[in-house]
BALOBA-1460 file (C-alpha; in Angstrom, 3 decimals):
// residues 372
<rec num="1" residu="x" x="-2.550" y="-9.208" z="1.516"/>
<rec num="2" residu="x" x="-3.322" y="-5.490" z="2.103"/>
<rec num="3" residu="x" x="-1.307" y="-2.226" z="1.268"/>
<rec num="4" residu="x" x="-2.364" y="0.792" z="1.360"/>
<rec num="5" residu="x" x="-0.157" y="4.304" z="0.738"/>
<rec num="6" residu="x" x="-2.078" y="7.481" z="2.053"/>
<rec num="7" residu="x" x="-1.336" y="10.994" z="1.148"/>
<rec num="8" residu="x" x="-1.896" y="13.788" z="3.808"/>
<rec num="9" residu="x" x="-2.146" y="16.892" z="3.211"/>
<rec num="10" residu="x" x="-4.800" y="18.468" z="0.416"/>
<rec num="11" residu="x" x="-5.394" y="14.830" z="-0.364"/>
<rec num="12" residu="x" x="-9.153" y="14.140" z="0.405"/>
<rec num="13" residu="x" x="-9.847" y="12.164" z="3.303"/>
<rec num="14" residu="x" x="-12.671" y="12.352" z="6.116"/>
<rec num="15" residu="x" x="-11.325" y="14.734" z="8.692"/>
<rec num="16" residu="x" x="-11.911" y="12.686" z="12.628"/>
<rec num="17" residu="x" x="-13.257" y="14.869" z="15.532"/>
<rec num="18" residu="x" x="-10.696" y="17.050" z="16.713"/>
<rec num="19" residu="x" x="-10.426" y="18.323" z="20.405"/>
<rec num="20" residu="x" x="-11.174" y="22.647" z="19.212"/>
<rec num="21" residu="x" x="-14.153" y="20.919" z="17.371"/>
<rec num="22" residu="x" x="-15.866" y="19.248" z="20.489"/>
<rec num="23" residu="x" x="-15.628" y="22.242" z="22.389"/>
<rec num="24" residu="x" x="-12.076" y="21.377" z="24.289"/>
<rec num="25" residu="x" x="-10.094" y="24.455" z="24.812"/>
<rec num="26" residu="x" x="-6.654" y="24.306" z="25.550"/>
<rec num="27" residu="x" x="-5.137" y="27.304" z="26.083"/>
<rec num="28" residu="x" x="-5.620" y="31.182" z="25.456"/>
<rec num="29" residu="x" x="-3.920" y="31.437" z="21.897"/>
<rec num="30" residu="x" x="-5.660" y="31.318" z="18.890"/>
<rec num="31" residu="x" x="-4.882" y="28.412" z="16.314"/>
<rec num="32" residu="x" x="-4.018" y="29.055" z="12.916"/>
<rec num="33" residu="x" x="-6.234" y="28.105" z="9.648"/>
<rec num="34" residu="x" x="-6.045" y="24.356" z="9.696"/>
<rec num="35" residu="x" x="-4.635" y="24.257" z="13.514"/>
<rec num="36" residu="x" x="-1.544" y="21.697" z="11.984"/>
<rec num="37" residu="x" x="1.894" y="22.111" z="11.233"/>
<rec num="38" residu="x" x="0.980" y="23.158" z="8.185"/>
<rec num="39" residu="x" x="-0.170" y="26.593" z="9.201"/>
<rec num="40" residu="x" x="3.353" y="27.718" z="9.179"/>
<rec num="41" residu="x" x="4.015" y="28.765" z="6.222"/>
<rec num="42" residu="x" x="5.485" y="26.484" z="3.613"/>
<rec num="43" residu="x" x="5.518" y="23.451" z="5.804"/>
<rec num="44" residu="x" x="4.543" y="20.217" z="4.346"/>
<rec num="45" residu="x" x="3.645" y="16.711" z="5.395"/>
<rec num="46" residu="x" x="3.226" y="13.510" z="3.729"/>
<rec num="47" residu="x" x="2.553" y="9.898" z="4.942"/>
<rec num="48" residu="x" x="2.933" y="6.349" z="3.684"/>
<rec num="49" residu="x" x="0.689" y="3.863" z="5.830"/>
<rec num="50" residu="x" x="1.445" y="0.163" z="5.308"/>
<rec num="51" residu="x" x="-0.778" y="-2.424" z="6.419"/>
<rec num="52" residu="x" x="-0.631" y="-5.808" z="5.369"/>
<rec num="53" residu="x" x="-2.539" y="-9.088" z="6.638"/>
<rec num="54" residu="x" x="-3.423" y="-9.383" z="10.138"/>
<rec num="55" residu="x" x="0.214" y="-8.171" z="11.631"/>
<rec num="56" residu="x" x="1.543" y="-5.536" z="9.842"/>
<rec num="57" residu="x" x="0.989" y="-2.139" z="11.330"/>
<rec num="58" residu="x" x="3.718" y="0.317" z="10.203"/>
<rec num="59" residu="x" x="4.549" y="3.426" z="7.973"/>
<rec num="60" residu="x" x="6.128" y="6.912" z="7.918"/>
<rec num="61" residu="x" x="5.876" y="10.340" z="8.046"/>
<rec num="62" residu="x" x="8.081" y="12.812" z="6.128"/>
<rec num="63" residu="x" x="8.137" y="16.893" z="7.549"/>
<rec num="64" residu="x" x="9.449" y="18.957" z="5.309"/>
<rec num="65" residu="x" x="10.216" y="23.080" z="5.951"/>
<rec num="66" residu="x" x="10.180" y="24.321" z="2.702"/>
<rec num="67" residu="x" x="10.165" y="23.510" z="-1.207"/>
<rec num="68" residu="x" x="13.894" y="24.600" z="-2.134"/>
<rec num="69" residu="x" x="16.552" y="22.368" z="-1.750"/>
<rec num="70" residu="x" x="16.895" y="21.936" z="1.666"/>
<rec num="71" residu="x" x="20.598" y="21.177" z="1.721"/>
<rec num="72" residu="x" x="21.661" y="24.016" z="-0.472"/>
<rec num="73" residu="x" x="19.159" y="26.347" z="1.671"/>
<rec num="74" residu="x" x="19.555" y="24.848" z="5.621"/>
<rec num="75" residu="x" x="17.537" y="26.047" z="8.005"/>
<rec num="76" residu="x" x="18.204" y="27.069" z="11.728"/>
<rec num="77" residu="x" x="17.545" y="24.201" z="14.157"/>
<rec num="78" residu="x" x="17.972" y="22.331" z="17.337"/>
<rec num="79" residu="x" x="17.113" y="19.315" z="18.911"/>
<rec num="80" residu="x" x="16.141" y="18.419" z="22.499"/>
<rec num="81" residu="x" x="16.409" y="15.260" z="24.700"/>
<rec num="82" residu="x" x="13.227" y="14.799" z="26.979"/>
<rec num="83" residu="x" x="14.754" y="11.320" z="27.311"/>
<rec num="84" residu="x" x="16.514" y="9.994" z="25.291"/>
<rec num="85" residu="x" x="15.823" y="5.783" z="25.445"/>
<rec num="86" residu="x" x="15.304" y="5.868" z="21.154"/>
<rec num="87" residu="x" x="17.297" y="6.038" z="17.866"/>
<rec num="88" residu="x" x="17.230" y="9.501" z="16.455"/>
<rec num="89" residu="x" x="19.715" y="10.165" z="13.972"/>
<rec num="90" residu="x" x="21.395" y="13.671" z="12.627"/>
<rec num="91" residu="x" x="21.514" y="14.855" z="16.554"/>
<rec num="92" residu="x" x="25.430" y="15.647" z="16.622"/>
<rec num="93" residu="x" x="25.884" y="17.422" z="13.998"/>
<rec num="94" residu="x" x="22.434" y="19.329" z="14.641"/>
<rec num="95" residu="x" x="23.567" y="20.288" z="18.181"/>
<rec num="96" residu="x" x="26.943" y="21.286" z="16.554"/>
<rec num="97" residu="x" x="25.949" y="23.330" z="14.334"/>
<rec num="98" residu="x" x="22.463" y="24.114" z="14.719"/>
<rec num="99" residu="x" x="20.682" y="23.378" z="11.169"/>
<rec num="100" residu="x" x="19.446" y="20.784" z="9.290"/>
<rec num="101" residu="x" x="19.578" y="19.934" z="5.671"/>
<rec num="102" residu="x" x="17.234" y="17.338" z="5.076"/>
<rec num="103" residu="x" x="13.387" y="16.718" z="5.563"/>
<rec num="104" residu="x" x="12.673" y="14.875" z="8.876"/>
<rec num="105" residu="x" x="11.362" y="11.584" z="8.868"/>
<rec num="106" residu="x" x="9.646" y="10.123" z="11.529"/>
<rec num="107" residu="x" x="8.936" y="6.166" z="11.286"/>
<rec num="108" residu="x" x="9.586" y="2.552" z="13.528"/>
<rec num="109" residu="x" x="12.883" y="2.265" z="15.453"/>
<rec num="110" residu="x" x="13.962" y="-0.435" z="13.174"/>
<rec num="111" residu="x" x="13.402" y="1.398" z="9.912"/>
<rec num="112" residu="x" x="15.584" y="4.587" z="10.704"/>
<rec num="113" residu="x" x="18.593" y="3.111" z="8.715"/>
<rec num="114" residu="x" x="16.312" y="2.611" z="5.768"/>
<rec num="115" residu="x" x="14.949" y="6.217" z="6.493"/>
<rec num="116" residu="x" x="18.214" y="7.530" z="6.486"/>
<rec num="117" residu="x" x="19.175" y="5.640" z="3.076"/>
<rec num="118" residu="x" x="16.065" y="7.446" z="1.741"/>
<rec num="119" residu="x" x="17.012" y="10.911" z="2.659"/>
<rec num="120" residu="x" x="20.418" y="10.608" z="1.155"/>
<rec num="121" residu="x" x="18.739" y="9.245" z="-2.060"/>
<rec num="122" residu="x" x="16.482" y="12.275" z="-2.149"/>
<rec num="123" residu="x" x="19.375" y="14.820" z="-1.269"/>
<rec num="124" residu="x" x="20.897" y="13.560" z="-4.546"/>
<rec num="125" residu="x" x="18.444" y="13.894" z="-7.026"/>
<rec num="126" residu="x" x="19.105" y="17.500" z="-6.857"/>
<rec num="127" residu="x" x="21.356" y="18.697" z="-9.986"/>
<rec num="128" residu="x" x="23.151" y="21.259" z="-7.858"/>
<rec num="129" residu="x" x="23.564" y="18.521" z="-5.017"/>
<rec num="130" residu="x" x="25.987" y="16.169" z="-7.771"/>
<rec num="131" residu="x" x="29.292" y="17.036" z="-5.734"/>
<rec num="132" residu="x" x="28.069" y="16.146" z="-2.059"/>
<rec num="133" residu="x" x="29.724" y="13.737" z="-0.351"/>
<rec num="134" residu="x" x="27.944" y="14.506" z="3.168"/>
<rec num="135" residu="x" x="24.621" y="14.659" z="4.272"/>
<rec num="136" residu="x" x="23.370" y="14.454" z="7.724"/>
<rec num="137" residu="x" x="19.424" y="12.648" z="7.891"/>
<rec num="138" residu="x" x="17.788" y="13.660" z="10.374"/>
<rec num="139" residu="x" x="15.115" y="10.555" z="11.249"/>
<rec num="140" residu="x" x="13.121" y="10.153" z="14.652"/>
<rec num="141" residu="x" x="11.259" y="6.925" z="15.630"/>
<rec num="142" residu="x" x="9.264" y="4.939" z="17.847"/>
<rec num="143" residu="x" x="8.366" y="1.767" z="18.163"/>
<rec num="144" residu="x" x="5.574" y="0.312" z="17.224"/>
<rec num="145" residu="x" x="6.642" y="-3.537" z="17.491"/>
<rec num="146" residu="x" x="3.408" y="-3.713" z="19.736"/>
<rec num="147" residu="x" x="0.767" y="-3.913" z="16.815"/>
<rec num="148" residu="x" x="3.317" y="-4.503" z="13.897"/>
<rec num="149" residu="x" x="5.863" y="-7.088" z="13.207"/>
<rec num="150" residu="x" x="8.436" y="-5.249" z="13.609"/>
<rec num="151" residu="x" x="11.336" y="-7.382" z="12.848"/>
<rec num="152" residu="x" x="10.062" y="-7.828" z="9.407"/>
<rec num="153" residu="x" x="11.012" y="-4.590" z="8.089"/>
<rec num="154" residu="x" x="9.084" y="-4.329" z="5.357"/>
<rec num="155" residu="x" x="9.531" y="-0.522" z="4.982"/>
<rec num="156" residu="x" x="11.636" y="0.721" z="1.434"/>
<rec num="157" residu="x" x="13.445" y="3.431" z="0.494"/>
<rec num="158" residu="x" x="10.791" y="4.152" z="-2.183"/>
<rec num="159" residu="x" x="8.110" y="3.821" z="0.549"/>
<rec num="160" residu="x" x="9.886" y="6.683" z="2.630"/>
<rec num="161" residu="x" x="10.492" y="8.711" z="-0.464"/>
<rec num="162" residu="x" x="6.772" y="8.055" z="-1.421"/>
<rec num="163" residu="x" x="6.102" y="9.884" z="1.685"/>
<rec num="164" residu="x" x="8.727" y="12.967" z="0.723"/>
<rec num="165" residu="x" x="6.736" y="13.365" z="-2.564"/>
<rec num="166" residu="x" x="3.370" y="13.057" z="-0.802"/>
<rec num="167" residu="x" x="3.555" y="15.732" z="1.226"/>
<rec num="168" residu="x" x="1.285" y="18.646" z="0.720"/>
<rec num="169" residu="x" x="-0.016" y="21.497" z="2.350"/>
<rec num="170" residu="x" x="-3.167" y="22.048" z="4.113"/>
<rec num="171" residu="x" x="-5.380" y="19.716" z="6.834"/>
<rec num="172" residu="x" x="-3.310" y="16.942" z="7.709"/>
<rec num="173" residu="x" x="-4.332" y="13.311" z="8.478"/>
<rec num="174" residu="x" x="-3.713" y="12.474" z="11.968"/>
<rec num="175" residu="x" x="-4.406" y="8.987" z="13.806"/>
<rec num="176" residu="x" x="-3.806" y="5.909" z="12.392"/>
<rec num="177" residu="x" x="-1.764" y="6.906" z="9.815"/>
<rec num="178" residu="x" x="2.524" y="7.119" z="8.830"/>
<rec num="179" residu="x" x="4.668" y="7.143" z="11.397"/>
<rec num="180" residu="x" x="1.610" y="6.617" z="14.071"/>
<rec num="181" residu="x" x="-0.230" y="3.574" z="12.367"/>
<rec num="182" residu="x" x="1.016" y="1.402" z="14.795"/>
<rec num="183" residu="x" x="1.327" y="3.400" z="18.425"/>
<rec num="184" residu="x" x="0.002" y="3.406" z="21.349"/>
<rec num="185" residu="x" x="-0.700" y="5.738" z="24.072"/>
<rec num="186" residu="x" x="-1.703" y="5.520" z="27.733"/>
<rec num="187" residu="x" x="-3.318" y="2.400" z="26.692"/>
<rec num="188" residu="x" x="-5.320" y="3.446" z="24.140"/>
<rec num="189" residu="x" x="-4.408" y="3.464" z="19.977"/>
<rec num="190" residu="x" x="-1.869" y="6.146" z="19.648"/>
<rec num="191" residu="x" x="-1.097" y="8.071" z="16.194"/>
<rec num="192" residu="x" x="-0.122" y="11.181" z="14.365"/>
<rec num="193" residu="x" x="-1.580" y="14.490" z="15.820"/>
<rec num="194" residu="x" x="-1.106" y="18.359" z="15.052"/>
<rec num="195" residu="x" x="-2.013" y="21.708" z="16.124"/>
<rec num="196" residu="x" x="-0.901" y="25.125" z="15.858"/>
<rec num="197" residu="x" x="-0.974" y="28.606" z="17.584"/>
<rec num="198" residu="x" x="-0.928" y="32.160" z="15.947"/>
<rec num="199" residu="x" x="0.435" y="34.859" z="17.902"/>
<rec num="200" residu="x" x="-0.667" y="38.113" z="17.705"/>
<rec num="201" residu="x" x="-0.121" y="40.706" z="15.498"/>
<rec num="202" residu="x" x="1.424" y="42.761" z="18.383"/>
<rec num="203" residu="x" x="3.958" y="40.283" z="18.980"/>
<rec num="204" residu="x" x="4.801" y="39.041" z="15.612"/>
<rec num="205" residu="x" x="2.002" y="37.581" z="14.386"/>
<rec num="206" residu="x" x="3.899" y="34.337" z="14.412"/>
<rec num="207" residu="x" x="3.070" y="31.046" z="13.866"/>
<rec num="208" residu="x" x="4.379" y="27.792" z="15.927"/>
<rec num="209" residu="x" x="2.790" y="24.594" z="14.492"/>
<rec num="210" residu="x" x="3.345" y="20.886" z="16.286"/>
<rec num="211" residu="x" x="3.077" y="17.319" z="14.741"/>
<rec num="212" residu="x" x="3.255" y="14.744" z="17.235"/>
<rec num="213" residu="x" x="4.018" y="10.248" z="16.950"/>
<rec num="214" residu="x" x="2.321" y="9.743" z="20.242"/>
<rec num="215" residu="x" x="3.530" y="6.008" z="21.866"/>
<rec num="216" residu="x" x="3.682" y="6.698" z="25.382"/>
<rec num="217" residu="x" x="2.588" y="5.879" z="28.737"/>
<rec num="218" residu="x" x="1.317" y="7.597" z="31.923"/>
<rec num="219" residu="x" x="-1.559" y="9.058" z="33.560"/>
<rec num="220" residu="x" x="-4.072" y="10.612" z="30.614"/>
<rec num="221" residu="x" x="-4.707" y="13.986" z="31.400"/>
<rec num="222" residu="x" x="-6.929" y="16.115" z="28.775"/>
<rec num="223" residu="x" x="-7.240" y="19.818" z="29.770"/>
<rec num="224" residu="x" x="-6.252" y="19.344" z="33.122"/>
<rec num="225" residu="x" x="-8.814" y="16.662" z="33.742"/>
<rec num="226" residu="x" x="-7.604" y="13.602" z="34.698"/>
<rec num="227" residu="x" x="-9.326" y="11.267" z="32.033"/>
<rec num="228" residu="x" x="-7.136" y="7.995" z="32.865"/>
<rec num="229" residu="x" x="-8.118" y="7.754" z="36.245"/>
<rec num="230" residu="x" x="-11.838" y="8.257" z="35.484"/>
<rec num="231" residu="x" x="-11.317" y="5.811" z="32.832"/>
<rec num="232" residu="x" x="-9.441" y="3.137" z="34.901"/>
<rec num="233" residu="x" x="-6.960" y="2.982" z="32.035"/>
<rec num="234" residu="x" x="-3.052" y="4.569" z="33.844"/>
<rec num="235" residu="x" x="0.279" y="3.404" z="34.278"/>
<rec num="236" residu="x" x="1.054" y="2.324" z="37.745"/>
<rec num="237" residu="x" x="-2.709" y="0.895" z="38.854"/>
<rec num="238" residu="x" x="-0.605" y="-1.310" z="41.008"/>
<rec num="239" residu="x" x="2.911" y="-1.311" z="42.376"/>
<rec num="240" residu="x" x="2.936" y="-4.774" z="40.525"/>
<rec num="241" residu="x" x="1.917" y="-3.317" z="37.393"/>
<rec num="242" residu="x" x="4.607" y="-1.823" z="35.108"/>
<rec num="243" residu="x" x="2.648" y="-1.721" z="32.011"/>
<rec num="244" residu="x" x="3.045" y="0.863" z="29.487"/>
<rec num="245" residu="x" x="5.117" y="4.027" z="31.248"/>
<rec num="246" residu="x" x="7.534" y="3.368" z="28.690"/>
<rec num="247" residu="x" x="7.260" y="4.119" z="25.136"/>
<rec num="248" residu="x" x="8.053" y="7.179" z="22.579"/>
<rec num="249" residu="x" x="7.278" y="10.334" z="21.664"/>
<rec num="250" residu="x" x="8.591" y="12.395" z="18.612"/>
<rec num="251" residu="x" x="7.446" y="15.869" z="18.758"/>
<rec num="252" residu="x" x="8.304" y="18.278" z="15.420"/>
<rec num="253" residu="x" x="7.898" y="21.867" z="16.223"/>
<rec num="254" residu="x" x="7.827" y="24.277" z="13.165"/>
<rec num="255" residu="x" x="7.711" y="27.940" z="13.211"/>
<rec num="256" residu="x" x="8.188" y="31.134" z="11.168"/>
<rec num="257" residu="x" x="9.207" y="33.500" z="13.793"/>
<rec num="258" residu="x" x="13.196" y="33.976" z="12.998"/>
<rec num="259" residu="x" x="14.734" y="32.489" z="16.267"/>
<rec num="260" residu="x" x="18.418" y="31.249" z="16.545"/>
<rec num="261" residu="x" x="19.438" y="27.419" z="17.143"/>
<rec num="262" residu="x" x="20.414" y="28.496" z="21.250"/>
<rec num="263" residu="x" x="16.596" y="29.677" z="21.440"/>
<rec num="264" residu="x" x="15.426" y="26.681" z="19.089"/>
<rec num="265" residu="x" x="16.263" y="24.644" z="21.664"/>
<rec num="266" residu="x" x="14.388" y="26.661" z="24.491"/>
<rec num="267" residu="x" x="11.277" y="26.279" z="22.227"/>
<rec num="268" residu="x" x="12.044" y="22.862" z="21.782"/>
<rec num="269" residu="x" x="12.231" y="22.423" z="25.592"/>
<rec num="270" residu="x" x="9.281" y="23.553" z="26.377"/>
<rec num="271" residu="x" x="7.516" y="20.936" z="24.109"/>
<rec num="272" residu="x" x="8.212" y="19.195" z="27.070"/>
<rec num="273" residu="x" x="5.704" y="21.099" z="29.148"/>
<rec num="274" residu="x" x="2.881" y="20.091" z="26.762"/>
<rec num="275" residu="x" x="3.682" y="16.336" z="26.719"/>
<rec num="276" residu="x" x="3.354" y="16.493" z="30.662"/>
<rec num="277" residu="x" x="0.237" y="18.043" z="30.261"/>
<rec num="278" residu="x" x="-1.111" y="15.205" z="28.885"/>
<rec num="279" residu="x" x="-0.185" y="13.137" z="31.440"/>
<rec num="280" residu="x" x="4.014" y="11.829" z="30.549"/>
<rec num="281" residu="x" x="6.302" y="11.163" z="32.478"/>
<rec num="282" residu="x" x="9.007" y="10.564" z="30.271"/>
<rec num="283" residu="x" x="9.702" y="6.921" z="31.807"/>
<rec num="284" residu="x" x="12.937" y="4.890" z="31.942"/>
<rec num="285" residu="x" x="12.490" y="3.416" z="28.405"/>
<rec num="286" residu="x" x="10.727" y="6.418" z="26.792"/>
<rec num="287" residu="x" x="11.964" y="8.344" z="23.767"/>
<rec num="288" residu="x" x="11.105" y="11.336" z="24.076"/>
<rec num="289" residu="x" x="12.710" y="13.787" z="21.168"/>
<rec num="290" residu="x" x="11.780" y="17.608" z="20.292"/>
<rec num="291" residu="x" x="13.284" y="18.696" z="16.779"/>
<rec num="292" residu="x" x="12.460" y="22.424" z="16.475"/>
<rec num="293" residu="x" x="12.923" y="24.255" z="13.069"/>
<rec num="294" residu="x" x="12.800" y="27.681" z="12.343"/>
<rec num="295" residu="x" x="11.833" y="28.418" z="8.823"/>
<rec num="296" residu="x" x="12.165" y="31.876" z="8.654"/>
<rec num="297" residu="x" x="13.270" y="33.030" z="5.101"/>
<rec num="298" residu="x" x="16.103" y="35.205" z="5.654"/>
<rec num="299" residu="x" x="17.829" y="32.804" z="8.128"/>
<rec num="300" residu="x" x="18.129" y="29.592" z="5.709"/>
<rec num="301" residu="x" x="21.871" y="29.176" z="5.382"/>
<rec num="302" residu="x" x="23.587" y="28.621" z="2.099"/>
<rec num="303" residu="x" x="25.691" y="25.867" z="1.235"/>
<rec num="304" residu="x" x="28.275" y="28.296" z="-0.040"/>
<rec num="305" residu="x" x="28.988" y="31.363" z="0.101"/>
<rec num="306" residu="x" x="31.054" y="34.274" z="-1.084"/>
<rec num="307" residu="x" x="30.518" y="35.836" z="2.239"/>
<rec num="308" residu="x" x="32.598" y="35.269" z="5.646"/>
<rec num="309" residu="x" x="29.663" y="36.557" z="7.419"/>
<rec num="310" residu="x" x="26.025" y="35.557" z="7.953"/>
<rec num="311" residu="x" x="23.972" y="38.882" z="8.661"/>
<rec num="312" residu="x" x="20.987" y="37.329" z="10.339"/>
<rec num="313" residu="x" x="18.375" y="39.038" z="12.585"/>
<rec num="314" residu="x" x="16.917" y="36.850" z="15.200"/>
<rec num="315" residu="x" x="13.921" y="37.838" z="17.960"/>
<rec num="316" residu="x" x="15.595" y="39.098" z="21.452"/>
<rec num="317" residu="x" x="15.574" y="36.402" z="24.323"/>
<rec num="318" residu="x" x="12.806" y="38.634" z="25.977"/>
<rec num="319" residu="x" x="10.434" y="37.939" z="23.074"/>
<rec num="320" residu="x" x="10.565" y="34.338" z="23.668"/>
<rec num="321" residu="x" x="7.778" y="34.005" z="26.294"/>
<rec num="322" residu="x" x="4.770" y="34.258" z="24.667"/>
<rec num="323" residu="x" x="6.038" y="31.666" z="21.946"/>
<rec num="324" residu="x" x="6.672" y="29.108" z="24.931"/>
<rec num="325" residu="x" x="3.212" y="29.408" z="25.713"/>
<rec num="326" residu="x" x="1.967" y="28.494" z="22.228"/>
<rec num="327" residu="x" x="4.832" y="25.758" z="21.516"/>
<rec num="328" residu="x" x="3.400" y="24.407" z="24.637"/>
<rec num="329" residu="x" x="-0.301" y="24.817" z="24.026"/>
<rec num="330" residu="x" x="0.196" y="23.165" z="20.275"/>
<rec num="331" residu="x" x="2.342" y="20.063" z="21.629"/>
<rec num="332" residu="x" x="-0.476" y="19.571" z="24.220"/>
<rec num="333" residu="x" x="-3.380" y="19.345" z="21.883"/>
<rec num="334" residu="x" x="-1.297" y="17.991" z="19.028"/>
<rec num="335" residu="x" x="-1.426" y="14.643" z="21.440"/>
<rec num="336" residu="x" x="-5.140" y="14.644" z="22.385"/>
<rec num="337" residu="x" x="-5.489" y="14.964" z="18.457"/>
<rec num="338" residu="x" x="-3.440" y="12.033" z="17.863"/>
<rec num="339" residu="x" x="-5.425" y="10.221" z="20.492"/>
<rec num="340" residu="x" x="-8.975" y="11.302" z="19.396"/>
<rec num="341" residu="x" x="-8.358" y="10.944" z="15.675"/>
<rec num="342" residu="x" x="-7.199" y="7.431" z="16.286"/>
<rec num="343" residu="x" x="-9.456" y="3.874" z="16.128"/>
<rec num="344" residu="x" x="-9.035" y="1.194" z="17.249"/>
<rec num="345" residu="x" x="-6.411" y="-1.596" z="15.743"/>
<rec num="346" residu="x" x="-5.811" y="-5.237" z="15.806"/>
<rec num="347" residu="x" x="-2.472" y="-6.454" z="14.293"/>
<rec num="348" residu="x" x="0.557" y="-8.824" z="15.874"/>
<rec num="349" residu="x" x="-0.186" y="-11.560" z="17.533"/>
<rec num="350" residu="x" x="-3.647" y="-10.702" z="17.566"/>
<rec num="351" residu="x" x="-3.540" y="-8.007" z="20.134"/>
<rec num="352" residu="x" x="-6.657" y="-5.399" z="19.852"/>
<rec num="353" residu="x" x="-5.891" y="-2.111" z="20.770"/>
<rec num="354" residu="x" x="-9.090" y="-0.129" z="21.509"/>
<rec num="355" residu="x" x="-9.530" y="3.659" z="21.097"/>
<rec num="356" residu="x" x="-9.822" y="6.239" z="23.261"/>
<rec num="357" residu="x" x="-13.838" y="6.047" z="23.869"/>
<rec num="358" residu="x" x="-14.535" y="9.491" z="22.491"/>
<rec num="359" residu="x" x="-18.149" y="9.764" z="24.364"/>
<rec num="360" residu="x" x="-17.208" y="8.452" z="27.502"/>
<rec num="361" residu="x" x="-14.297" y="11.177" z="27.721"/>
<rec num="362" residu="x" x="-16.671" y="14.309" z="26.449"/>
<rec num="363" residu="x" x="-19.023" y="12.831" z="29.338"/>
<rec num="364" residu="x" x="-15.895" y="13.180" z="31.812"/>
<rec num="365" residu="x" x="-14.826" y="17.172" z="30.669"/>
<rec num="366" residu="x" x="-18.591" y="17.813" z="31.005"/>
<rec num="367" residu="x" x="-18.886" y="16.502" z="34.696"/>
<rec num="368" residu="x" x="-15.518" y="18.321" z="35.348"/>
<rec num="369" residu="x" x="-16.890" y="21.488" z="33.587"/>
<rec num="370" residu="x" x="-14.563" y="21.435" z="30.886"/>
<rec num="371" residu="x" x="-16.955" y="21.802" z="28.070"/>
<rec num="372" residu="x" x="-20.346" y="22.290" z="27.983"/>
């Protein structure tokens, strides 16, 4: 029997070919320094990656927006439904009142209660926490019962708090790893991608970071190329065929600029745009969640307070564009990430999952002058 835990963040591993690094451009904004969620700053990510024998295949990833204690010191947030065929919990109260108080977990559909458990656990071991009765987790999933044995459940509260205290600044592991150990997408072995996109100076000098559990289906498109079809690997080869439309995909958007939960959830919208650049439809029995955070200092929202008021200053509606483009931009290449950074798996059942062939792919964007 195997089990392995791995850290993200600062923790060393080899850093996988990325899509900026092979010469794929997506986009005309400039990423930040490790072009991950982490670029915004004080975000950090950890992962626990369980694999065990020959059909075990699962793990989790924990986001978290900053070091204080998140329920004492909420931040503004909203949540958006792409489609919503999945188990996401902390949504009501989210789109009531537009924070969240907890880190965000993202892990396999059947370990969300357990996930939830966890954050509760870890909202309590803060002393100033001792009197809350209340907390609202906020845990995203998708399932991975494809590669892992998913009715086992072998997942732990300390496994999803090992994940909490994991997380780190810094380059972030993507592929096979956490939440996207065991996913798929368009075919090929899915996993955990990022990316992120600086604005400029002149318009805020913001910084919108994505983190993506890719387990979806359609028609693989990678900067506008259409890499499935070249491949012979797409949903839909034959009316016959329904194979693999449906599936998940948990986007987490993080950014510094100091937007309001209404205009959260027009960021978190167009998330959308950059999963359908890559090809998803957002099929019948898709999941397909954006959480969007703002972690903007002087909007986190006390617990208490002696004030009636909250004197917040959030950007104008008409400053929104430009950060649309980069929310977009991020989510897009935060999903070739996953895909490139991923190998390929064998777990339940014996199924083999193969990897997107890397040099077959740079061979396509070449012939479609993509890259050079």
């Amino acid at each position: 029997m195997i089990m392995l835990s791995i850290l993200s963040g600062t923790a060393a591993f080899a850093q996988t070919p990325r899509a900026a690094g092979l010469g794929i451009r997506i986009g005309i904004l400039k990423s930040g320094e490790h072009n991950a969620i982490t670029d915004v700053p004080g975000v950090r990510v950890g992962h626990v990656t369980v694999v065990r024998g020959d059909s075990v295949r699962t793990g989790a990833t924990a986001i978290i927006p900053h070091s204080d204690n998140i329920f004492q010191n909420k931040v503004p947030a909203a949540i958006h439904l792409g489609n919503a065929f999945g188990k996401l919990t902390g949504y009501p109260q989210v789109e009531e009142l537009g924070n969240i108080e907890t880190p965000v977990i993202l892990t396999n559909t059947l370990s969300v209660p357990r996930a939830a458990e966890a954050l509760i656990d870890y909202t309590f071991r803060f002393p100033a926490n001792r009197d809350v009765r209340s907390v609202n987790p906020v845990v995203g999933e998708t399932n991975d019962g494809g590669l892992n044995d998913i009715r086992r459940r072998v997942l732990t509260r300390e496994d999803i708090l090992r994940a909490i205290d994991n997380a780190s600044g810094g380059p972030v592991e993507e592929g096979n790893v956490g939440a996207g150990t065991g996913t798929i997408c368009f075919g090929f072995k899915g996993g955990i991608g990022t990316a992120s996109r600086v604005l400029p100076e002149s318009r805020g000098g913001y910084t919108v970071g994505v983190l993506v559990q890719s387990n979806y289906g359609g028609i693989l498109q990678i900067a506008g190329v259409p890499v499935g079809i070249e491949l012979g690997q797409y949903s839909f080869r034959s009316v016959e065929e329904e194979y693999s439309a449906d599936g998940s995909c948990m986007i987490v958007v993080m950014t510094d600029a100091p937007l309001c939960p209404r205009n959260l959830k027009r960021l978190a919208k167009r998330a959308m745009f950059g999963l359908a650049r890559t090809g998803g439809i957002a099929s019948n029995g898709s999941g397909d969640f954006v959480i969007a955070v703002s972690t903007a200092e002087d909007l986190r929202i006390p617990y208490s307070s002696a004030s009636a008021l909250n004197d917040l200053a959030v950007l104008r509606n008409s400053r929104l564009s430009l950060l649309f483009e980069a929310v977009i931009e991020a989510t897009e290449e935060a999903i070739v990430n996953s895909l490139f950074a991923a190998e390929s798996m064998t777990g339940y059942k014996g199924r083999k999952v193969e990897a997107l062939p890397v040099d077959k792919t740079l061979k396509i964007l070449r012939q479609y002058k993509r890259i050079k």
